[in-house]
N, C-alpha and C positions, 0 to 999 in steps of 0.2 A: 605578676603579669596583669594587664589592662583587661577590662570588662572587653573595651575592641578588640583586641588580639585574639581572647578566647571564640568571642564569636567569629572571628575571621578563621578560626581555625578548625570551630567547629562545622562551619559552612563546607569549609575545603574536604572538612574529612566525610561529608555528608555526600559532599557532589563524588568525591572521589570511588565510596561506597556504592554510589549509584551506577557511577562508572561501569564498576567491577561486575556489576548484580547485572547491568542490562548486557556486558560483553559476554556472559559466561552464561546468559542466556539466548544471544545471536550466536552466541560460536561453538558453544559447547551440549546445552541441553533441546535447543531445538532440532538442530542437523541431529542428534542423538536418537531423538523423538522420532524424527519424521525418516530418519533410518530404521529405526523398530518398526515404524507402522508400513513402510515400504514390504519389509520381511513377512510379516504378517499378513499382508496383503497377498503377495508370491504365495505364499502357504497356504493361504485361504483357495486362493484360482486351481494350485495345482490339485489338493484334496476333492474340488470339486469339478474337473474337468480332466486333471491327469496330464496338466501338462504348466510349464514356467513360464507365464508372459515375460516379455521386456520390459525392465522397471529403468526409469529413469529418476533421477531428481534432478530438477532445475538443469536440463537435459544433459546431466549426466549419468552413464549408464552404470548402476550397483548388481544388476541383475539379467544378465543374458536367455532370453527366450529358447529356451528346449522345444525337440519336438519330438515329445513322447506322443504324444497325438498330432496329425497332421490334416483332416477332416472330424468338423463335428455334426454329427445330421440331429435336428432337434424335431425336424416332421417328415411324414410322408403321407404320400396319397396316389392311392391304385387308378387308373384307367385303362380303355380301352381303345384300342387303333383296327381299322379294317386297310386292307389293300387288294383291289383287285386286277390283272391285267389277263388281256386275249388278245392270241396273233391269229388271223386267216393265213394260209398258203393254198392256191387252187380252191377254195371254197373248205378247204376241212378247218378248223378252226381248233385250236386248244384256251384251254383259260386255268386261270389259275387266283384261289381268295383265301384270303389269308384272315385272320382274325386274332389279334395282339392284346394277353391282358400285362399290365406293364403296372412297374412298381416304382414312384421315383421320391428321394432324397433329397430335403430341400435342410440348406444346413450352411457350414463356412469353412472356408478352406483356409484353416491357418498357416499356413505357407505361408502367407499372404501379409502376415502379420499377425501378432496381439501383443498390443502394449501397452503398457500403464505409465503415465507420462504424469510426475508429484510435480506441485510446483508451491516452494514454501512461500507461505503469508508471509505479509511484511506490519508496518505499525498499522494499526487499526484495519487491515485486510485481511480476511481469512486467505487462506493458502490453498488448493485448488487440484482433486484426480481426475483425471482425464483418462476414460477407457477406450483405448481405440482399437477397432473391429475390421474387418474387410467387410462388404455387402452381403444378405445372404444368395445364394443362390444354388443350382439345381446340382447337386453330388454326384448324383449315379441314376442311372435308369435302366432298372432290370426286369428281363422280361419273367411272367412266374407261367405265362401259358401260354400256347401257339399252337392254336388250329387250324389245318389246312385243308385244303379241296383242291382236286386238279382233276380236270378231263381232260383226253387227248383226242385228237382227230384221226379220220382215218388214214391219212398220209403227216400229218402236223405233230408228231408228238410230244409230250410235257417231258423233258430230260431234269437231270440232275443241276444240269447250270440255272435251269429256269426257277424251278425252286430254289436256291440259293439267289439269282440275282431278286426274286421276291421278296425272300427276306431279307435282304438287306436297305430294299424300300420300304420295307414295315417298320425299321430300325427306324429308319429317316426321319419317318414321319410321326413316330413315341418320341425320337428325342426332339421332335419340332412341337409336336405338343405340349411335351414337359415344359418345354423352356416358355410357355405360356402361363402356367399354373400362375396360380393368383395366392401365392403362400410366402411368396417373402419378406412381405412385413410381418407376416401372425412370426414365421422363424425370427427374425428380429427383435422383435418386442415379446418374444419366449425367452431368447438368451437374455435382453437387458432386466428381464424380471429376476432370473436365477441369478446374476450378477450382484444386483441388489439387495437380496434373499441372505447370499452369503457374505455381503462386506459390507452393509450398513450396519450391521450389529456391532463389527469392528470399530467403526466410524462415530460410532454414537458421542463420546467422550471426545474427540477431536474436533479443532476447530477447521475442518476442511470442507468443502462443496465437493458435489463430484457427480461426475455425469459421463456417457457413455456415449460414445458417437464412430458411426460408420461411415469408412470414409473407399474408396475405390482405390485399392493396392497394387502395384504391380506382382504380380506371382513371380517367386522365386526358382520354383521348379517348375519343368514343362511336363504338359500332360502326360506323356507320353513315359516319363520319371517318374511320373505316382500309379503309374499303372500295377506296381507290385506290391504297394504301403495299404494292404488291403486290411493287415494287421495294427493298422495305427489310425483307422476309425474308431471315436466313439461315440455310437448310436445312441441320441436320448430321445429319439421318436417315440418312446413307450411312456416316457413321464410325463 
């Protein structure tokens, strides 16, 4: 055999090696890879939040979203609401003041979503997670105290319905306040810090980027359907 033939053949088996090496690492050990780190990832979220985002790769889905939890409230903060009203009739007058200490949950409704969205690198690109969130915003608002004051007039008197329709202007006006509070980004950039906390340790060793972003979900369930899932909140407003 010729000195050319050898080299022509040892070229061929060189390229063909190469072949093999780079298919059996697109087809076999990275999809393998970035399937373990998917898993891992799932494991990581649900040990520290209690419940399975939706994992995708390269948008296909490996991992369907449970909802062992369906609210998670990461803050709160207490305030206070006043409500006062008075009717005259013939000059007797009644009034009625109401005084509201109020408790509200500022946190995310994962109804709404949590997914984790892989997306495999390709040559000389790293490959890329994507944490996506719904907005944070206001949970619950509950009242912890309610003080009342009613005078009646000498013909006007303060009845039962007048107390009730007061409180339910007090209600109105905690939850028009809540929805004010100035805390949904501190609950936002709480969650993306624990996120981080717990999967970048995993990440260390991967060539992946990965970043967290909240985006405006449409909710799955209607209000009025979470009203009994009181048992699938998890409160980290203490951490």
């Amino acid at each position: 055999m010729s000195d050319t033939a050898i080299i022509i053949i040892s070229v061929l088996a060189f390229l063909l090696l190469l072949f093999a090496g780079t298919a059996w690492l697109a087809f076999v050990h990275f999809p393998n890879k970035t399937l373990s780190i998917a898993k891992e990832l799932a494991e990581t979220v649900k040990n520290t939040f209690g419940l399975t985002p939706q994992v995708t790769i390269n948008q296909k889905i490996v991992y369907k979203r449970t909802n062992e939890i369906l609210e998670l409230a990461m803050l709160e903060q207490d305030f206070d609401v006043e409500y006062e009203t008075s009717h005259k009739l013939l000059g007797s007058e009644k009034r009625i003041s109401l005084r509201g200490a109020y408790r509200a949950k500022i946190g995310f409704d994962l109804q709404k979503g949590f997914n984790i969205e892989i997306q495999r690198g390709r040559l000389f690109r790293p490959g890329r997670i994507v944490l996506r969130l719904p907005r944070a915003e206001v949970l619950s608002v509950e009242p912890l105290e309610i003080q009342k004051s009613a005078s009646s007039g000498l013909i006007n008197w303060v009845t039962q319905k007048d107390i009730e329709s007061a409180a339910l202007e007090l209600e109105k006006l905690a939850l028009d306040k809540a929805s004010k509070l100035d805390m949904l980004a501190d609950a936002e950039k709480r969650i993306e810090n624990r996120l981080n906390q717990a999967l970048l340790p995993r990440l260390v060793n991967t060539p992946l980027t990965h970043e967290v972003k909240f985006l405006e979900m449409k909710s799955e369930v209607s209000p009025a359907e979470k009203g009994g899932a009181d048992d699938k909140v998890l409160d980290l407003t203490a951490g």
